[in-house]
C-alpha positions in Angstrom: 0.0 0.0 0.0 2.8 2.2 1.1 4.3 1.7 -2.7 0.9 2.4 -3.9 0.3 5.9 -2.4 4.0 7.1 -3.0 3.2 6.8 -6.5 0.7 9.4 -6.9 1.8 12.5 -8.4 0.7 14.7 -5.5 0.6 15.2 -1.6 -3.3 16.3 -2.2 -3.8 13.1 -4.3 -2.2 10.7 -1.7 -4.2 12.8 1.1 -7.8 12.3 -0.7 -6.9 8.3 -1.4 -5.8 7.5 2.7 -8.9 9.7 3.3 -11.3 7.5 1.3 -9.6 4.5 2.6 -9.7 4.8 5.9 -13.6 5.1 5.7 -13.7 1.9 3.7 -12.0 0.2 6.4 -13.8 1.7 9.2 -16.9 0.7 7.2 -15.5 -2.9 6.8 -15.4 -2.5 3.0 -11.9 -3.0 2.9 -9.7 -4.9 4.3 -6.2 -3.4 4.7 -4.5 -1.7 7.4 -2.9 1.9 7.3 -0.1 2.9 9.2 -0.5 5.5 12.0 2.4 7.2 9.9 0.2 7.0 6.3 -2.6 9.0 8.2 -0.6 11.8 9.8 1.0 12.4 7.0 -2.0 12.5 4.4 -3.5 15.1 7.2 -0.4 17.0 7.9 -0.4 17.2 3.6 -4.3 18.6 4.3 -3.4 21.0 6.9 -0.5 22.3 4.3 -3.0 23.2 1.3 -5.4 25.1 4.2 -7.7 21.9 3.5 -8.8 21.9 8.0 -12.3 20.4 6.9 -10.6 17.4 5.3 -8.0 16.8 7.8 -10.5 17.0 10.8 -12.7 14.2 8.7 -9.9 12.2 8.5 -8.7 12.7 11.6 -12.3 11.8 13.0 -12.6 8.6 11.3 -9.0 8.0 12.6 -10.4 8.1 15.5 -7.6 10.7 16.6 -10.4 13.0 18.5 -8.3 15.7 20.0 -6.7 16.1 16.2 -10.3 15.8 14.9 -11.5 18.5 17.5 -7.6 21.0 16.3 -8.8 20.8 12.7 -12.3 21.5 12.6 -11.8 24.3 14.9 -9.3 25.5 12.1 -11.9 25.0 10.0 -14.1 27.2 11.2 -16.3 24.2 12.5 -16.7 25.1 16.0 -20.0 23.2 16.5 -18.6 20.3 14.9 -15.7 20.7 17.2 -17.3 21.1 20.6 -19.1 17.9 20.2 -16.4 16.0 19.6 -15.3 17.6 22.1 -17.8 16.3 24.5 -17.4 12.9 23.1 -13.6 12.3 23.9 -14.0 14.0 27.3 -12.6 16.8 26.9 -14.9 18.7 28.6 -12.8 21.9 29.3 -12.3 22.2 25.8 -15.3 22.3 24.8 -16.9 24.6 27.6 -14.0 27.3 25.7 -15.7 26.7 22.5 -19.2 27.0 22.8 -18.8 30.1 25.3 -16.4 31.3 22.5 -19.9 30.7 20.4 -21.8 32.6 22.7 -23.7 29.4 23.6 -23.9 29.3 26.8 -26.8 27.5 27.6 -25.1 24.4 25.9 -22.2 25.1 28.3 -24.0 25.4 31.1 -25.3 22.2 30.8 -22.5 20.2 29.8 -20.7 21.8 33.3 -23.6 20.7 34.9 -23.7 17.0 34.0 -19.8 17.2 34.3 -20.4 18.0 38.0 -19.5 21.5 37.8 -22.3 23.4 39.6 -20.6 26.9 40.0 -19.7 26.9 36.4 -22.2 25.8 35.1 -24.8 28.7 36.9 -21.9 31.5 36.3 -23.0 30.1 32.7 -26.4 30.1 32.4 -26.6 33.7 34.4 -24.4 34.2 31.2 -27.1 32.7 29.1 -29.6 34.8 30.6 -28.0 37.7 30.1 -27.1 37.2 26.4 -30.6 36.4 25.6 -31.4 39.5 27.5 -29.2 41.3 24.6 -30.5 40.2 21.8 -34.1 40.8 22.7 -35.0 37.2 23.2 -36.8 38.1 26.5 -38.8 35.0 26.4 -36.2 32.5 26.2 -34.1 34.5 29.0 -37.7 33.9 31.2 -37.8 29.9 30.4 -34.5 29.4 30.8 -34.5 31.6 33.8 -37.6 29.9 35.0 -35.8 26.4 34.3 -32.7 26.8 36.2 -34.4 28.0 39.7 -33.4 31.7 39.0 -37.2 32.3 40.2 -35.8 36.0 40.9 -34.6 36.7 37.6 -37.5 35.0 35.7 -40.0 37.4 37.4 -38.0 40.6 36.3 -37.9 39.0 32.8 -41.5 38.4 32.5 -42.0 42.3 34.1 -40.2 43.3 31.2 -42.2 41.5 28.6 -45.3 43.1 30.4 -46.3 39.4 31.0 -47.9 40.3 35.0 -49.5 37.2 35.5 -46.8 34.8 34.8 -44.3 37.2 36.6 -46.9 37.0 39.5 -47.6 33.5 39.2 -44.0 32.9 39.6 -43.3 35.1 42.6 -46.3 33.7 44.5 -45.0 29.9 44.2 -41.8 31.0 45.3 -43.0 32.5 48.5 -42.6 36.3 47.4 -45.6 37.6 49.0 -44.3 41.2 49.0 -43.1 41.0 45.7 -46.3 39.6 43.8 -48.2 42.6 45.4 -45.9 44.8 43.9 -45.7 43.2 40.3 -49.5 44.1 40.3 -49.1 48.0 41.5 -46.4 48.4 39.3 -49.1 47.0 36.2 -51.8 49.1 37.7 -53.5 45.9 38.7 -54.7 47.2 42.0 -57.8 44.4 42.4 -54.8 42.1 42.1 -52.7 43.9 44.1 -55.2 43.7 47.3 -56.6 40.4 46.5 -53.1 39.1 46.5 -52.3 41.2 50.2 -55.5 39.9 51.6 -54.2 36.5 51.3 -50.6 37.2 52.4 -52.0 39.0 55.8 -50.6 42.5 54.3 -53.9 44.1 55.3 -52.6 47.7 55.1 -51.4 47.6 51.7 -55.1 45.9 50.9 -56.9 48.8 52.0 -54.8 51.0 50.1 -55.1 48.9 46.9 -58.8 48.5 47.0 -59.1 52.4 47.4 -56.9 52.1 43.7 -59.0 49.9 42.8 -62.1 51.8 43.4 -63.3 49.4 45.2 -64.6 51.2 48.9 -66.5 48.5 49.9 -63.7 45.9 50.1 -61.7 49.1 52.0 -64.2 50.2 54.4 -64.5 46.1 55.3 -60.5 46.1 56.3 -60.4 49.8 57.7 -63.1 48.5 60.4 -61.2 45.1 61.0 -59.8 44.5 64.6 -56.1 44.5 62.8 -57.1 48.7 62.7 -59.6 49.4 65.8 -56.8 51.0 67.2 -54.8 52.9 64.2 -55.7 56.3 64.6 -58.2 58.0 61.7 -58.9 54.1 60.6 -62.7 54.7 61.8 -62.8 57.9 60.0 -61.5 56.6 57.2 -64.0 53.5 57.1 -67.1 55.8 57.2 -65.7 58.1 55.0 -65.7 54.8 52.5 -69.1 54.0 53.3 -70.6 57.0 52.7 -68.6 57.0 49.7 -70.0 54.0 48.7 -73.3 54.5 49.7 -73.5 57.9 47.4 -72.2 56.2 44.5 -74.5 53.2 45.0 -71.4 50.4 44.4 -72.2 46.8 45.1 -69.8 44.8 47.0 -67.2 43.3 44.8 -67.8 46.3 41.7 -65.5 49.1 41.8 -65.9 52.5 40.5 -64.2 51.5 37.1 -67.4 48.8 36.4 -69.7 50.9 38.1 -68.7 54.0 35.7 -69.3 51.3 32.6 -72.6 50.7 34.1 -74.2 53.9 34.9 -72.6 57.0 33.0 -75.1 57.2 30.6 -77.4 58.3 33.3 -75.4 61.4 33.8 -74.9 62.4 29.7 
């Protein structure tokens, strides 16, 4: 064979015939064997003539990985390269590609399974924040979401002006504070004091039914033991009333409904 190959006119022509033969006899096609010495040299001859893609495929099905993972790297390949990457264990190596790729995600996750746990959340913060970048506030919220970064989803979702998800998150995640103000912020004040009713914050109830225009609701809390001894809470409870009872609100409308209902009257 050795005869054979030295007697083609050209480094490129020996290069392309131990290329095609070393997939026929990893195939089982052929049966021959090629010197570890035919193979270098028919990549080495690749690597001379700036041919990286062919070198890293015969180095891949050469089974010499870390050339494989050299060559396609070369060859601008990096995808390609990081996988094989993963494959021969070089982990390291390919965690410095894909972050060179800006895919962090994929990096994250391979530093995960590697056991890597402060890498691999310094990488998907990256992740986050990339996404965050280019716009792609959604996937910065899922993947945000995903990874237990309940914090950073909610601020995500805020910023896509999704309030019910952002809220939805916060409350499963025991922010009672923080769910009561994702729905003041929105201008979601029956929400807002729905939400504080439940989490015992019976102040900031009152004060976001009022918002709300719902007096009924407020008047209810401002009379509640939590305030018999708050001073101007009784004031302010029959000042609701009466506020109520003048405007002729139902319990549970708020002036917003009640306004839909009843302007024409007024016309």
């Amino acid at each position: 064979m050795e005869k054979i190959l030295a007697a083609l006119n050209s480094d490129l022509a020996r290069s392309n015939a131990v290329s095609k033969l070393v997939v026929k006899v990893k195939a089982g096609v052929v049966n021959l064997s090629l010197s570890a010495e035919q193979v270098e040299r028919a990549i080495e001859d690749y690597e001379k003539v700036i041919m990286f893609k062919e070198a890293a495929d015969l180095a891949l099905n050469a089974g010499m990985l870390e050339r494989a993972v050299k060559d396609y790297e070369r060859a601008g390949w990096g995808s390609q390269a990081a996988e094989i990457a993963v494959k021969a264990g070089m982990k390291e190596k390919a965690l410095e590609i894909y972050e060179r790729l800006h895919q962090f995600e994929t990096a994250a996750e391979i530093a995960l399974n590697a056991g890597m746990k402060e890498r691999a959340e310094g990488l998907y913060k990256r992740a986050i924040e990339y996404y965050e970048k280019a716009n792609q506030f959604e996937e910065a919220a899922d993947l945000a979401l995903k990874v237990g970064m309940k914090e950073r989803a909610v601020e995500v979702y805020e910023k896509l002006g999704m309030h019910d998800k952002a809220a939805e998150i916060a409350v499963k995640a025991g922010m009672k504070e923080r769910t009561v103000e994702i729905y003041e912020k929105a201008g979601m004040f029956h929400e807002a004091a729905d939400t504080a009713v439940e989490t015992g914050m019976k102040g900031r109830a009152i004060d976001n039914y009022e918002k709300a225009g719902m007096f009924q609701e407020a008047a209810d809390f401002a009379e509640s033991r939590d305030f018999a001894s708050e001073a101007g809470m009784k004031e302010r409870a029959e000042n609701l009333r009466t506020l109520t009872g003048l405007l002729g609100i139902r319990r549970g409308d708020s002036v917003i409904n009640w306004d839909r209902q009843h302007y024409r009257k007024f016309l």
